[in-house]
mmCIF file of the N, C-alpha and C atoms, coordinates in Angstrom:
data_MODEL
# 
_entry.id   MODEL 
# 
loop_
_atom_site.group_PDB 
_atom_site.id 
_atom_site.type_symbol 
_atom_site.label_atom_id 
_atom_site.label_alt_id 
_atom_site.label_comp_id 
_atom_site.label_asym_id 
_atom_site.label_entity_id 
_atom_site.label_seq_id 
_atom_site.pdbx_PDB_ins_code 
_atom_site.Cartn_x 
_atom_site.Cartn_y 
_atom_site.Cartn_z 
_atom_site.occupancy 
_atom_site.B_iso_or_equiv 
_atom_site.pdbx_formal_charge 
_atom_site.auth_seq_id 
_atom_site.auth_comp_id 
_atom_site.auth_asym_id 
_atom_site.auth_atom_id 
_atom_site.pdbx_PDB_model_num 
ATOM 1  N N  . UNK A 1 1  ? 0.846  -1.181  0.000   1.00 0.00 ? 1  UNK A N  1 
ATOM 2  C CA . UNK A 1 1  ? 0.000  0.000   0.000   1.00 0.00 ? 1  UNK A CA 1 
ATOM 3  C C  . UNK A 1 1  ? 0.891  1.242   0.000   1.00 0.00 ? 1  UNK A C  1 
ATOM 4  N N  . UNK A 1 2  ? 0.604  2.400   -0.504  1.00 0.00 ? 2  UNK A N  1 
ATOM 5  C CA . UNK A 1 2  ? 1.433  3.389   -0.984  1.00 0.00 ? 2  UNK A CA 1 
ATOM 6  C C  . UNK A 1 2  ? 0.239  4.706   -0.278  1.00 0.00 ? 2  UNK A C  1 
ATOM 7  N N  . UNK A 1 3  ? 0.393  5.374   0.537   1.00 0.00 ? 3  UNK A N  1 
ATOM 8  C CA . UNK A 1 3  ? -0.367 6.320   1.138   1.00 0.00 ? 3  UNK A CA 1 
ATOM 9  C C  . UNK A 1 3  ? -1.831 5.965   1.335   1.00 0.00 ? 3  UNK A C  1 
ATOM 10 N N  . UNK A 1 4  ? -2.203 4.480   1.852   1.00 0.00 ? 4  UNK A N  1 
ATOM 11 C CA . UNK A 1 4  ? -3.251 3.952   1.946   1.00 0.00 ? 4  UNK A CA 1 
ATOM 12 C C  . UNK A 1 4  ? -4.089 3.376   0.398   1.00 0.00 ? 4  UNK A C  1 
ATOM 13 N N  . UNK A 1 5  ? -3.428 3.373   -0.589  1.00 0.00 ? 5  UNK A N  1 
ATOM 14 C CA . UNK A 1 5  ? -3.893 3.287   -1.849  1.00 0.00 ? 5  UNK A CA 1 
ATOM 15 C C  . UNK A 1 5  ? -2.981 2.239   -2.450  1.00 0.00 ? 5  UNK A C  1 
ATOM 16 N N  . UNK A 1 6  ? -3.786 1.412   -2.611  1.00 0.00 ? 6  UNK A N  1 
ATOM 17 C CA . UNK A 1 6  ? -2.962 -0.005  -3.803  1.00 0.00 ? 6  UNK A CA 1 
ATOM 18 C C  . UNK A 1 6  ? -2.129 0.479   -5.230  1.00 0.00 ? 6  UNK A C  1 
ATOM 19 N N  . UNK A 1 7  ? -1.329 0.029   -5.236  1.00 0.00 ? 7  UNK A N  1 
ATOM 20 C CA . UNK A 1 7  ? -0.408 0.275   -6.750  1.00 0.00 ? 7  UNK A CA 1 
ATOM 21 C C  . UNK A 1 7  ? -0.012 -0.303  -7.300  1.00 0.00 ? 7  UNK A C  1 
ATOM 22 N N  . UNK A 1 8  ? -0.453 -0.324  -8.522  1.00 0.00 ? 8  UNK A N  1 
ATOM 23 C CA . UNK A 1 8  ? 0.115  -1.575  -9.546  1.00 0.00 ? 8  UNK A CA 1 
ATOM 24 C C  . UNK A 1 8  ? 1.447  -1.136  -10.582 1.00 0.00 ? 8  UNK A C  1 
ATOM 25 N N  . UNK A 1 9  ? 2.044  -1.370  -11.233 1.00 0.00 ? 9  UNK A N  1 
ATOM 26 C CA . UNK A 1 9  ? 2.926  -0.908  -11.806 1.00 0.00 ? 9  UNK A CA 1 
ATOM 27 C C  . UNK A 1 9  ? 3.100  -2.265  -13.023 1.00 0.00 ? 9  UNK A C  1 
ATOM 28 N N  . UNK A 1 10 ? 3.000  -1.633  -14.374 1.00 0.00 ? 10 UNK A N  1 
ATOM 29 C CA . UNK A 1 10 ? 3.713  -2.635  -15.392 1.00 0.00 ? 10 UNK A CA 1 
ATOM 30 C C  . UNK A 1 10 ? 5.079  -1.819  -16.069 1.00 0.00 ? 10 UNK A C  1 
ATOM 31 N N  . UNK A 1 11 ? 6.024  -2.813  -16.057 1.00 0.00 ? 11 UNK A N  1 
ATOM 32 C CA . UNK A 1 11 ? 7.093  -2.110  -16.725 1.00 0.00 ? 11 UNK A CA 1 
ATOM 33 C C  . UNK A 1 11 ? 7.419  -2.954  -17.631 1.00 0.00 ? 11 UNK A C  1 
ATOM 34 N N  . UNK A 1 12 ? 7.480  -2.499  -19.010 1.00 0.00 ? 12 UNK A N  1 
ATOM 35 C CA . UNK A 1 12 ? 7.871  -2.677  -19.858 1.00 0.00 ? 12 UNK A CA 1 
ATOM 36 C C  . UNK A 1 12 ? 9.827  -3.258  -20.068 1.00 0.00 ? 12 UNK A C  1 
ATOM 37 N N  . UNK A 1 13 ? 10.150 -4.213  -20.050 1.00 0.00 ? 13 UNK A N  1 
ATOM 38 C CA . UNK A 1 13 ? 11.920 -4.088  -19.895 1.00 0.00 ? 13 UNK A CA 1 
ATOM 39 C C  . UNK A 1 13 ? 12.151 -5.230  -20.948 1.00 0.00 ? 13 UNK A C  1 
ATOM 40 N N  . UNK A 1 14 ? 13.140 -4.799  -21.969 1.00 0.00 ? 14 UNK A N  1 
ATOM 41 C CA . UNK A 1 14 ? 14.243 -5.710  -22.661 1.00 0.00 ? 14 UNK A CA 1 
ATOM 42 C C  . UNK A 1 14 ? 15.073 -6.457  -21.729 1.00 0.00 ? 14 UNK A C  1 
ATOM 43 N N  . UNK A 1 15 ? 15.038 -7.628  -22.034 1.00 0.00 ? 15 UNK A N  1 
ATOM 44 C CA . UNK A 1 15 ? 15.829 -8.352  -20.735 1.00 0.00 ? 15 UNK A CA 1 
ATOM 45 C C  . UNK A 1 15 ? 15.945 -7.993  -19.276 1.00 0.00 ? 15 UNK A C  1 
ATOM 46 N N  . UNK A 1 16 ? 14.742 -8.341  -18.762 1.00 0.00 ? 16 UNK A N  1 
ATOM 47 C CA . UNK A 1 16 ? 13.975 -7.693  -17.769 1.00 0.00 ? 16 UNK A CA 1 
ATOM 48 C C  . UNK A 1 16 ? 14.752 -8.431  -16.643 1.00 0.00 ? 16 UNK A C  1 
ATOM 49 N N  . UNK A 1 17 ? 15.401 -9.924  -16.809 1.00 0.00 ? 17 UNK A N  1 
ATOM 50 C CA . UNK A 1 17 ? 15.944 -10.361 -15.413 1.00 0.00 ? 17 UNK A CA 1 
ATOM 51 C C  . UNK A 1 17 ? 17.254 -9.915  -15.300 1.00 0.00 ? 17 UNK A C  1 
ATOM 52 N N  . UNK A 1 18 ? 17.784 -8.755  -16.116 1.00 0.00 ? 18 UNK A N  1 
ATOM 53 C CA . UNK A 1 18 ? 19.125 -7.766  -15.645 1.00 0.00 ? 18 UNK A CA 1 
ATOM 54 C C  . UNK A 1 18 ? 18.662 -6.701  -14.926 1.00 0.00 ? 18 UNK A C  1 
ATOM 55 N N  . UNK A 1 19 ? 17.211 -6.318  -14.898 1.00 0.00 ? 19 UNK A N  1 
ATOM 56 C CA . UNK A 1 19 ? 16.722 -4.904  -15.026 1.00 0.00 ? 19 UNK A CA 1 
ATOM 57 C C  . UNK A 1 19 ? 16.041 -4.968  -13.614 1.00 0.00 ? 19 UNK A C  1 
ATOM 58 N N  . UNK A 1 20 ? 15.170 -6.623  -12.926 1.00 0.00 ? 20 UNK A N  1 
ATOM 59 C CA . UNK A 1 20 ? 14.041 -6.244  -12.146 1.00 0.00 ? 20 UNK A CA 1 
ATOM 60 C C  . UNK A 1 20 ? 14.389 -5.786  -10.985 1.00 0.00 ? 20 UNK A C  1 
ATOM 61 N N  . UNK A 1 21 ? 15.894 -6.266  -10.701 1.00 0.00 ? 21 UNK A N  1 
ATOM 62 C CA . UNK A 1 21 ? 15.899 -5.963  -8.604  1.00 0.00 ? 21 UNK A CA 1 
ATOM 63 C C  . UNK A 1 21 ? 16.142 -4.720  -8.986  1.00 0.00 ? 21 UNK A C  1 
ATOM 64 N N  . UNK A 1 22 ? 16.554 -3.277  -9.628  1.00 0.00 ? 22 UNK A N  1 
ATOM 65 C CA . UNK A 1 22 ? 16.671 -2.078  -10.040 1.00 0.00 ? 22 UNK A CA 1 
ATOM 66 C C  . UNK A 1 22 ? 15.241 -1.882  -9.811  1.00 0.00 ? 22 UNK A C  1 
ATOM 67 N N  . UNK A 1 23 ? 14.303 -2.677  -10.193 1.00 0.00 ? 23 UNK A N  1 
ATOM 68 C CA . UNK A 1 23 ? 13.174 -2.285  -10.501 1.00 0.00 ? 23 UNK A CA 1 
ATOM 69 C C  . UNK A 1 23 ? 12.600 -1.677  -9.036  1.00 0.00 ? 23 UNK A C  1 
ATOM 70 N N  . UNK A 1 24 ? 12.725 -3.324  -8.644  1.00 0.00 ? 24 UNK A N  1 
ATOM 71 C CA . UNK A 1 24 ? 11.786 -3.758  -7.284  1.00 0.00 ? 24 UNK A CA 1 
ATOM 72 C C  . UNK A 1 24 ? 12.299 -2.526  -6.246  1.00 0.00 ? 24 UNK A C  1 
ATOM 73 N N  . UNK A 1 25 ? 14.017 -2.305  -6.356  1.00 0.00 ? 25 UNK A N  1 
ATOM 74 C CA . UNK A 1 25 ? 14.491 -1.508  -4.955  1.00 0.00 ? 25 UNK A CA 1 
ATOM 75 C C  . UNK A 1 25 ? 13.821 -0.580  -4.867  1.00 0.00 ? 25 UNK A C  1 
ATOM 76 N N  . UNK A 1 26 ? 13.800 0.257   -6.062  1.00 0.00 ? 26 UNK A N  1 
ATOM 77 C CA . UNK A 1 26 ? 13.751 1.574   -6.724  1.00 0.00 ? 26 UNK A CA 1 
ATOM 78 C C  . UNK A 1 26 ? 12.369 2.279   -6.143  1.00 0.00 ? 26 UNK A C  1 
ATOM 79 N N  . UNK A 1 27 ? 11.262 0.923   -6.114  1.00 0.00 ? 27 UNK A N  1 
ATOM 80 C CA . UNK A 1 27 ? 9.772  1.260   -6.263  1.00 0.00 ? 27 UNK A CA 1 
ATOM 81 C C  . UNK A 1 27 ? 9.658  1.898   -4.577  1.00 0.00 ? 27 UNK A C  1 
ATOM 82 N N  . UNK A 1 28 ? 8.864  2.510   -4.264  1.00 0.00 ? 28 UNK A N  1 
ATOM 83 C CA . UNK A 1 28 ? 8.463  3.092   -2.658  1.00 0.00 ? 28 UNK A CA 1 
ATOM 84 C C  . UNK A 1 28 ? 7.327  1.799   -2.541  1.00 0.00 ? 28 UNK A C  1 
ATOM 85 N N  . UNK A 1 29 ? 7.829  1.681   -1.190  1.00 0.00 ? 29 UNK A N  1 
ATOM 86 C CA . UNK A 1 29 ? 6.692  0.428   -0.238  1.00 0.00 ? 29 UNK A CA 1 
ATOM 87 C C  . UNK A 1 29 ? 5.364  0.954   -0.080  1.00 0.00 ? 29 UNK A C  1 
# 
């Protein structure tokens, strides 16, 4: 939950299993 509000996120990535833990850290809890 992100300020009491659910968040979804799609990301688009070229060779996405170099890209996701960048992804995941990056995102706010």
């Amino acid at each position: 939950m992100y300020k009491n509000r659910k968040l979804a996120a799609v990301i688009p990535c070229y060779n996405e299993e170099t890209q996701i833990k960048n992804v995941i850290d990056t995102m706010p809890e």
